[in-house]
VMD Tcl script that draws the C-alpha trace (Angstrom):
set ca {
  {-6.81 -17.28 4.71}
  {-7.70 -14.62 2.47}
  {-6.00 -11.57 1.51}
  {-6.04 -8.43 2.66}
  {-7.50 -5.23 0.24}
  {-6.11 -2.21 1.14}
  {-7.57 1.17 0.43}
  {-5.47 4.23 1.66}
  {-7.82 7.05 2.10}
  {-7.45 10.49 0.41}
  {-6.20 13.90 3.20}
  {-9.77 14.01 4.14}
  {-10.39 10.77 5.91}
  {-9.13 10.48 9.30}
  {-9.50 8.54 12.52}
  {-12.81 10.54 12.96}
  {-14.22 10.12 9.52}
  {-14.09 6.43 9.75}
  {-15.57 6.61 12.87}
  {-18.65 8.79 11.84}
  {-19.05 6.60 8.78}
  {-19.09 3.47 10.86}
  {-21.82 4.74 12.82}
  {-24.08 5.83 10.40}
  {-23.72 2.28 8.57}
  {-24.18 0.39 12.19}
  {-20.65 -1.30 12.17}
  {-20.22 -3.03 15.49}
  {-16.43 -2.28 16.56}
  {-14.86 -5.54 18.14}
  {-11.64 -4.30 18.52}
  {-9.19 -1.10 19.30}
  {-6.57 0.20 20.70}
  {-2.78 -0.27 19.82}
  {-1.13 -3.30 18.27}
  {2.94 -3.65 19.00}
  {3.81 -0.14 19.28}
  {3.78 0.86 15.65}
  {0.26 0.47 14.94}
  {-3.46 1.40 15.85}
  {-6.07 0.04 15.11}
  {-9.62 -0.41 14.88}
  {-11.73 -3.43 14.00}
  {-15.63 -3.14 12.67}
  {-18.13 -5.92 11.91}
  {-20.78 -4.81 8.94}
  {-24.29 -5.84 9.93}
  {-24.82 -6.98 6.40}
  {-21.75 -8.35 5.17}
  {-19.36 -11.39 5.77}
  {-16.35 -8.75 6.45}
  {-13.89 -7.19 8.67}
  {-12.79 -3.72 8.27}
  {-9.78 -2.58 9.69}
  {-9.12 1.75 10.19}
  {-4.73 0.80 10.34}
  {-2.57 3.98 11.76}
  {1.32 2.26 10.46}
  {3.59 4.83 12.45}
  {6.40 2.88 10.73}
  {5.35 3.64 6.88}
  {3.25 6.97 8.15}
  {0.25 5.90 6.42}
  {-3.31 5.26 7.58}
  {-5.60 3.01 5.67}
  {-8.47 0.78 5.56}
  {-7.75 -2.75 5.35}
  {-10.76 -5.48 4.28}
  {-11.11 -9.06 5.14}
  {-13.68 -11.75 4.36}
  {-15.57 -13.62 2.09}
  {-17.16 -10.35 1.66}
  {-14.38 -8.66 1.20}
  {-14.76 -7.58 -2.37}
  {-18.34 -6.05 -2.09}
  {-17.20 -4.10 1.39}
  {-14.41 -2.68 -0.52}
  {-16.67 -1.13 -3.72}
  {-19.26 0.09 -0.70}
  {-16.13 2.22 0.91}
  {-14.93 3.07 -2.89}
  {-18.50 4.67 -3.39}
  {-18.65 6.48 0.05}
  {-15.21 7.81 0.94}
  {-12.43 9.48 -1.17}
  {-9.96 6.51 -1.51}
  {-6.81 6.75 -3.30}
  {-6.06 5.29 -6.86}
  {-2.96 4.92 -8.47}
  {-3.79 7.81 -10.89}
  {-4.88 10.25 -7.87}
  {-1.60 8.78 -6.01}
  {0.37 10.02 -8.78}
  {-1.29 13.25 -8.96}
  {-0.46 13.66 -5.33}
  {3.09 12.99 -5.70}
  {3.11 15.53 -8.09}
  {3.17 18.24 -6.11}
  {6.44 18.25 -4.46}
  {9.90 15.07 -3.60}
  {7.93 14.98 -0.04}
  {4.56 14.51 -1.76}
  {6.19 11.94 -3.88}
  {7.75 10.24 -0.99}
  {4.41 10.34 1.16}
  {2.72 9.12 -2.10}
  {5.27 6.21 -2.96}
  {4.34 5.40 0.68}
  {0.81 4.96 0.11}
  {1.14 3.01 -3.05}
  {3.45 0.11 -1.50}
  {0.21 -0.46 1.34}
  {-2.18 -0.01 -0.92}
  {-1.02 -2.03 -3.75}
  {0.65 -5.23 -1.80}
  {-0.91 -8.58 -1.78}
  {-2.78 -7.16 -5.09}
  {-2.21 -7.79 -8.99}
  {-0.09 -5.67 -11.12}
  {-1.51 -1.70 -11.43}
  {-0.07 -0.38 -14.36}
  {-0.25 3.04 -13.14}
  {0.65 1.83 -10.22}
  {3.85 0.30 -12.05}
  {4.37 3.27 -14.28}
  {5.48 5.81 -11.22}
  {7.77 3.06 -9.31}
  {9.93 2.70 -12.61}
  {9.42 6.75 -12.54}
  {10.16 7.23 -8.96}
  {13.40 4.67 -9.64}
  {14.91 7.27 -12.52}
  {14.04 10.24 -10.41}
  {17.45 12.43 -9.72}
  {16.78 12.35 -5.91}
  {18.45 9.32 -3.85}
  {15.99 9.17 -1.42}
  {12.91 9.50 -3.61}
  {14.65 6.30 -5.71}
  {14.83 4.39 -1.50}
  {11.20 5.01 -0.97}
  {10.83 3.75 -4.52}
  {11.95 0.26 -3.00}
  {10.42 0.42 -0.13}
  {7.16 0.53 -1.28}
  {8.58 -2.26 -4.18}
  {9.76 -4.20 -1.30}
  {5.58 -4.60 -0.34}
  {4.71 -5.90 -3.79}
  {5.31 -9.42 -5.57}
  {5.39 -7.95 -9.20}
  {7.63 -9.73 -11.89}
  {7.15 -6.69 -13.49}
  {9.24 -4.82 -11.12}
  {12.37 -7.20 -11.69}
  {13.72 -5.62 -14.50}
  {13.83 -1.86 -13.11}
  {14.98 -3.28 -9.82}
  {17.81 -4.87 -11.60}
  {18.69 -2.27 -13.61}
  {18.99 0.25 -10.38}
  {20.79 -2.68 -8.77}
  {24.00 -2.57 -11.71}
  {23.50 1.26 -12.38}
  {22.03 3.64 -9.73}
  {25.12 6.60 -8.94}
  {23.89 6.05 -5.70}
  {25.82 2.89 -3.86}
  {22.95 3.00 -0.65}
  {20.16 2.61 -3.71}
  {22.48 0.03 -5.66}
  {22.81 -2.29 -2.27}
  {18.91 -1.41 -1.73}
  {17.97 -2.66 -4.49}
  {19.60 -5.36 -4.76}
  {18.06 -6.52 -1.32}
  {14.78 -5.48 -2.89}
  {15.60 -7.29 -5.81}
  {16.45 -10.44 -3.93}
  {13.17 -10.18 -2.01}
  {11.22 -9.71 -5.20}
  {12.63 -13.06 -6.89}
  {12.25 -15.15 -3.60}
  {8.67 -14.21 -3.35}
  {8.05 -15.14 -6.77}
  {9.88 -18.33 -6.68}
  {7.56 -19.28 -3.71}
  {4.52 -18.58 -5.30}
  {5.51 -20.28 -8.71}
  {4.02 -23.70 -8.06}
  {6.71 -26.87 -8.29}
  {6.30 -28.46 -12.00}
}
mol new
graphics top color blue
foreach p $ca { graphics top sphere $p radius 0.5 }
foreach p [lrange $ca 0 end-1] q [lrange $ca 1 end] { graphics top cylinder $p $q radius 0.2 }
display resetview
């Protein structure tokens, strides 16, 4: 099975948006409604491409984004990058510049976005900043979006907030996150 892109969509794009934009590109929807309780979503077929694409409400993270499946996958995704404002890690930082609950909402979007996906270094570079910020809770969202991603790069600042955060919640936090990080990695490290 192939994995998932995610794309979490700028303020603009709602529910309605993707709906609008579906029509005018003649998806066929094949599915809708809610999942188990802590999601909706949608389902579209493009006419011309070998791809699912998936409008995702997660009550449980607060996020909505668009979610692309198929051998197609890849060309779907730079068709929604050209048409719809779609988050990057730069604009995600930008975002989270504006306030602790931007930077929370923002830290958020970057665990969806980013998970099942290589390592974003700008992507990387406001985790390890979110993980020194002075706020406790900014530092928890900080691994809970690490918690989505299997970056080696993250072991090191996971550790290091695991031995040293003031904070004993973050400490024990990340040192589940931690523990979560290095399983996942063992897993995928083929058997020599």
């Amino acid at each position: 099975m192939t994995a998932l892109i995610r794309l979490v969509p700028q303020e603009s794009v709602g529910r309605e948006e993707i709906e609008l934009h579906a029509s005018r590109n003649g998806w066929t929807l094949i599915d809708a409604g809610p999942q188990d309780g802590t999601l909706f979503e949608q389902i579209w077929v493009p006419a011309d491409l070998e791809a699912g694409i998936h409008w995702v409400e997660d009550d449980l993270f607060k996020v909505d984004y668009i979610a692309v499946e198929g051998p197609d996958r890849e060309r779907a995704v730079a068709s929604l990058r050209a048409e719809l404002p779609l988050h990057t890690a730069a604009s995600l930082a930008e975002a989270g510049s504006q306030s602790i609950d931007a930077l929370i909402k923002a830290l958020r979007m970057l665990g969806i976005q980013y998970k099942d996906q290589p390592v974003d270094a700008d992507a990387l570079d406001l985790l390890r900043r979110a993980l020194a910020d002075p706020e406790p809770i900014v530092r928890r969202t900080a691994l809970l979006a690490a918690a989505l991603l299997d970056w080696p790069e993250l072991e090191a600042p996971l550790e290091h907030a695991s031995l040293h955060d003031d904070d004993a919640v973050v400490r024990d936090e990340a040192a589940e996150t931690l523990d979560i990080l290095r399983d996942r990695i063992e897993r995928a490290t083929p058997p020599r």
